[in-house]
C-alpha positions in Angstrom: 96.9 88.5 148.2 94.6 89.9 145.8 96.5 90.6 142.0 98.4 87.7 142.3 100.2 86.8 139.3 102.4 84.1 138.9 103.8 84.3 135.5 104.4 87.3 132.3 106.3 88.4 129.6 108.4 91.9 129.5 111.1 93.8 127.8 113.9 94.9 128.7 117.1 96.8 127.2 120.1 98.2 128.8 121.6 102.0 127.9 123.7 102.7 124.7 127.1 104.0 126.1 127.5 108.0 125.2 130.2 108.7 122.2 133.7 110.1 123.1 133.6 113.9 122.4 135.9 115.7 119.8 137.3 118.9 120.7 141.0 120.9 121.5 142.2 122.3 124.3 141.8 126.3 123.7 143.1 129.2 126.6 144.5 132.0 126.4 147.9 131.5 126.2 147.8 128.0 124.4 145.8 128.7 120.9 146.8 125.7 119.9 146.1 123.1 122.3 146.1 119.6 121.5 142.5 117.5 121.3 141.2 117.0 125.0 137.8 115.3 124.5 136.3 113.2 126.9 135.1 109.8 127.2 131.5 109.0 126.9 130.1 107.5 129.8 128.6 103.4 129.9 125.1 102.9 129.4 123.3 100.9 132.4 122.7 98.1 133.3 119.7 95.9 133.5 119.7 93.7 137.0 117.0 91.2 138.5 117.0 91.6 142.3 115.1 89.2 145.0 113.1 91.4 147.4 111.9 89.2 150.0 108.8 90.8 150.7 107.2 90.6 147.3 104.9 87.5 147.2 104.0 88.0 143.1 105.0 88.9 140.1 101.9 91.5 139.3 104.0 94.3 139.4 105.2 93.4 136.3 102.1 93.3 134.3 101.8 96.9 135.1 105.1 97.8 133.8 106.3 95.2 131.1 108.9 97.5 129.4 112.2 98.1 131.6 115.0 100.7 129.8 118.4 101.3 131.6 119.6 105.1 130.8 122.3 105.6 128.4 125.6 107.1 128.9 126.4 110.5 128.7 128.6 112.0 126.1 131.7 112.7 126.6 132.7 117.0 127.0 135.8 118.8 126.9 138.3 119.0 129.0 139.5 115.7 129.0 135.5 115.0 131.3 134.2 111.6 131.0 130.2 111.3 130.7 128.2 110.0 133.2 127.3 106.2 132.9 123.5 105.3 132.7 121.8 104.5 135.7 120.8 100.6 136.0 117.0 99.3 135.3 116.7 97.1 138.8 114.0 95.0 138.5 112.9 93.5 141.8 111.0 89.6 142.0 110.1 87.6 144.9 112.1 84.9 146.0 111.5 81.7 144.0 111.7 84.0 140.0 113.0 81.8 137.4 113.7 84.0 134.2 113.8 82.7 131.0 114.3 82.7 127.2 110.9 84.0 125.7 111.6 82.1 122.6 113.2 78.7 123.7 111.9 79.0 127.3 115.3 78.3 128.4 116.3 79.0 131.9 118.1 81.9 132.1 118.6 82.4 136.3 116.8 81.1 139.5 116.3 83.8 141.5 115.8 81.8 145.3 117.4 83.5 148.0 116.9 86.9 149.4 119.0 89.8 147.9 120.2 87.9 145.6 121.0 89.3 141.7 121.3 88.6 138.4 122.4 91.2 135.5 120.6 90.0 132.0 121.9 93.2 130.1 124.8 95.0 129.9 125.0 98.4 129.0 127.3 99.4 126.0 130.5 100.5 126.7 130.8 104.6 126.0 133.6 105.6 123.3 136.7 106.9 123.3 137.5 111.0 123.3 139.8 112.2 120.4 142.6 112.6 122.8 143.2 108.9 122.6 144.0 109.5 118.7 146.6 111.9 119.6 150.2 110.6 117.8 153.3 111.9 116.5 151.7 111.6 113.5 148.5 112.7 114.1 148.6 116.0 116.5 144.8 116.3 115.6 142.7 113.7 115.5 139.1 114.5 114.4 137.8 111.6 115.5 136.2 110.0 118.4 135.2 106.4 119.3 131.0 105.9 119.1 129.6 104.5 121.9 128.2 100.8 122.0 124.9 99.9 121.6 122.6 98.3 124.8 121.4 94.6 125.1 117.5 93.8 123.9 115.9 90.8 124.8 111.9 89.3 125.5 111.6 87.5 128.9 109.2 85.2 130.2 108.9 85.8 134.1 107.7 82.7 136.1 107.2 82.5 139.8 107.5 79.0 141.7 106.9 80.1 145.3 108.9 78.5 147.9 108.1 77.0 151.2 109.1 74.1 152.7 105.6 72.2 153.3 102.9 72.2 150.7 98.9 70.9 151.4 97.4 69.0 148.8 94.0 68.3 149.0 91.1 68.0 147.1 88.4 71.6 147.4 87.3 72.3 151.0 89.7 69.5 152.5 90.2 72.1 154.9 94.2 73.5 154.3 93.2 77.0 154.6 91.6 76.8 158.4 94.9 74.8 159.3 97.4 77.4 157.3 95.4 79.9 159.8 95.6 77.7 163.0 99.2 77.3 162.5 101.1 80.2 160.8 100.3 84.2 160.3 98.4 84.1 157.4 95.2 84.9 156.8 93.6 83.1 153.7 90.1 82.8 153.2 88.0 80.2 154.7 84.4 79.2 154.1 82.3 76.3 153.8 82.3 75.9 150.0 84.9 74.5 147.3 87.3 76.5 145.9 87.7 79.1 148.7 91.2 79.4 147.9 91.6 80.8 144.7 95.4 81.7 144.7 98.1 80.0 146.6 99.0 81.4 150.4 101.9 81.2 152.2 102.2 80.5 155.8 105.2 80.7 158.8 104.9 78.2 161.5 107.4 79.1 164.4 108.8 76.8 166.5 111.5 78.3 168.6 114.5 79.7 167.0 113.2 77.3 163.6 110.5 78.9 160.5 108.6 76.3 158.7 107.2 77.8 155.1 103.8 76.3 154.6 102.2 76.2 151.1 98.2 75.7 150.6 97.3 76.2 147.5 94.1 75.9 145.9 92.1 72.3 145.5 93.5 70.5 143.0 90.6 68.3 141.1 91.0 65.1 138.8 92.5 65.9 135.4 94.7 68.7 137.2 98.1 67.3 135.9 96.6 67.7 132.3 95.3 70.9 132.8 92.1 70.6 133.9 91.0 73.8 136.4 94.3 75.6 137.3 95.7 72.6 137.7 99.2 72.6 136.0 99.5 76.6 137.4 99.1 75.2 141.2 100.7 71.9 141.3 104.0 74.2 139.8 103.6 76.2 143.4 104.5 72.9 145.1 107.6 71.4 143.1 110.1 73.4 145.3 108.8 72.0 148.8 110.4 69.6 150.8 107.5 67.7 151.4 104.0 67.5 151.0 100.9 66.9 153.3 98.0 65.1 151.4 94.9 65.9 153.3 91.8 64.3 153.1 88.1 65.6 154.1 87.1 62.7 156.6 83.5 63.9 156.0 83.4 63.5 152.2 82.0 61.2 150.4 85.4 60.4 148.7 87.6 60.0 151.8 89.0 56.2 150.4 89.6 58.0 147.0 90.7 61.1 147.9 94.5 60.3 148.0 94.5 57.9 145.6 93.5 60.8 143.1 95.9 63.2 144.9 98.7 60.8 144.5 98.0 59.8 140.9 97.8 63.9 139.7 100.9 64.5 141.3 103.2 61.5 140.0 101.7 62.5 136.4 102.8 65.8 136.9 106.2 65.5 138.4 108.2 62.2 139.5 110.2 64.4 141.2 107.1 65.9 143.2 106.0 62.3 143.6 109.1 60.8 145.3 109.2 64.0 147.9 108.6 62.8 151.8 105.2 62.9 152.8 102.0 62.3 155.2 98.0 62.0 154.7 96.6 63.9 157.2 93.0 63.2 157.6 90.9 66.4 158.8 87.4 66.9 160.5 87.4 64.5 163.2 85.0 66.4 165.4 82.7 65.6 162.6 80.4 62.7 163.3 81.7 59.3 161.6 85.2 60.7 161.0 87.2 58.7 163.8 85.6 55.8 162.1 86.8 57.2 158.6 90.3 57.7 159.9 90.5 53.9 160.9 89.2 52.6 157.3 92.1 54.9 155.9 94.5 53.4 158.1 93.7 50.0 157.0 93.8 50.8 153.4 97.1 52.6 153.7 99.1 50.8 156.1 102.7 52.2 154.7 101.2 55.6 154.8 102.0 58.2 158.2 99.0 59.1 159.1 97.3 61.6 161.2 93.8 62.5 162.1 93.2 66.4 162.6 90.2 68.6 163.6 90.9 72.2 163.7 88.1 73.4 164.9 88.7 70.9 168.5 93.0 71.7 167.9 92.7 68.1 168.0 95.6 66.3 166.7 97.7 69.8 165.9 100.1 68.8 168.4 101.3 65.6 166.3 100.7 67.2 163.5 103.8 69.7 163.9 105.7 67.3 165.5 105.7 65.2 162.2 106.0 68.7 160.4 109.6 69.2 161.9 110.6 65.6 160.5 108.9 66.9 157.5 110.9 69.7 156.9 114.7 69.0 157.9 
């Protein structure tokens, strides 16, 4: 998912609607028709769509400045304009749009297809013939059509799956979002691999599971230390969240303690969500003994022990991942 972007700023203004026309009906045999222009047309809209497809938002760093069409002015004859055509502005699934000024939340854009209309176009104006009286047999005068909408938004994507991993760098929630789903993240055998969060699908029968790795979170990450506040956000909308923990690292008794404590400061809400540790590596030497020692220090924990490499465990592991996510 290279050119991921998760958050920006754009512009956005729907279309003036086109003025009402002023003119009189003039033919051969009638020199003196009465007024007969036509309505302007209504100035577009501007609408948010989900497209389910789009994992990011970096198509709208390209383009920050969306302008609906204005409507067309009304003609003689009594024809009406044409209206503006909308600005449709298409986000991924999980879009919240908001205020650029009070950071307000303006629309949560979740499901699939789903819209959202921030601007409406003006309304075009009135022809003359709608001055027509008893009084008046010709009215020079025609309604002006209504100016567009302007505002400054601030775009912010919270993906959404229904698992996330959390783990400290190279705990290993890449190789398993590989082993279990379609996606393809990068793996290697250094911290920080995963440098942008990646989504997964684990299918079970007629049943999807969303999985959500994204990248090591580090101590201080609740305060902003790293990317910390941008990747723990990728996580609030989950069901639940796996805590996994390198069994071959030196910090395998501290590892969820400093998980646990980053994600309580950053959200109770995140905090109280249902959860396992799942401890990984155990074809590594030492590890089954590791897995034990976290056992005993966690005793109201679930936990699971995990290799990847030897699919040992896996089988438990998405058992526990369907409890997980109804």
């Amino acid at each position: 998912m290279q050119g991921f972007a998760d958050e920006t700023y754009i512009e956005v203004s729907s279309g003036r609607g086109g003025d009402g026309h002023i003119s009189f009906r003039r033919e051969k045999y009638v020199p003196k028709g009465g007024p007969d222009g036509g309505d302007g047309g209504k100035g577009g809209d501007v609408v948010f769509v989900v497209k389910e497809n789009l994992k990011t938002l970096v198509h709208l760093r390209k383009k920050r400045i969306f302008k609906a069409e204005n409507g067309e002015n009304g003609k003689k004859a009594r024809k009406h304009g044409k209206n503006g055509l909308d600005a449709v502005i298409e986000v991924p699934p999980g879009t919240l749009i908001k205020d650029s000024e009070t950071d307000k939340i303006l629309a949560d854009m979740v499901n699939t297809g789903q819209s959202y209309k921030i601007a409406s176009g003006g309304s075009g104006g009135n022809g003359n013939w709608h001055y027509k009286s008893s009084i008046k047999q010709t009215p020079r005068y025609a309604q002006p059509g209504k100016p567009g909408q302007e505002f400054r938004l601030h775009i912010e994507l919270n993906i959404i799956a229904d698992i996330g991993f959390v783990g400290l760098p190279n705990a290993g929630k890449s190789s398993l979002l590989r082993r279990l789903t379609n996606a393809n993240p990068e793996v290697a055998a250094y911290a920080f691999t995963t440098k942008i969060p990646n989504l997964g699908v684990l299918r079970l029968g007629d049943t999807d599971i969303v999985l959500a790795d994204i990248p090591g979170i580090i101590e201080g990450a609740s305060e902003g230390a790293g990317m910390g506040i941008k990747f723990l956000k990728h996580i609030s909308r989950t069901r639940a969240l796996i805590f996994m923990v390198d069994l071959s690292d030196e910090k395998y008794l501290e590892a969820f303690d400093i998980l646990l404590n980053e994600v309580k400061n950053f959200s109770e809400d995140l905090f109280m969500k249902k959860r396992i540790i799942l401890g990984t590596k155990t074809d590594l030497e030492g590890t089954k003994e590791h897995l034990k020692e976290l056992e005993a220090k966690y005793p109201g924990e679930k936990i699971i022990g995990i290799s990847t490499f030897a699919e040992d465990g896996l089988k438990d592991l998405i058992r526990e991942m369907t409890v997980l996510s109804a």
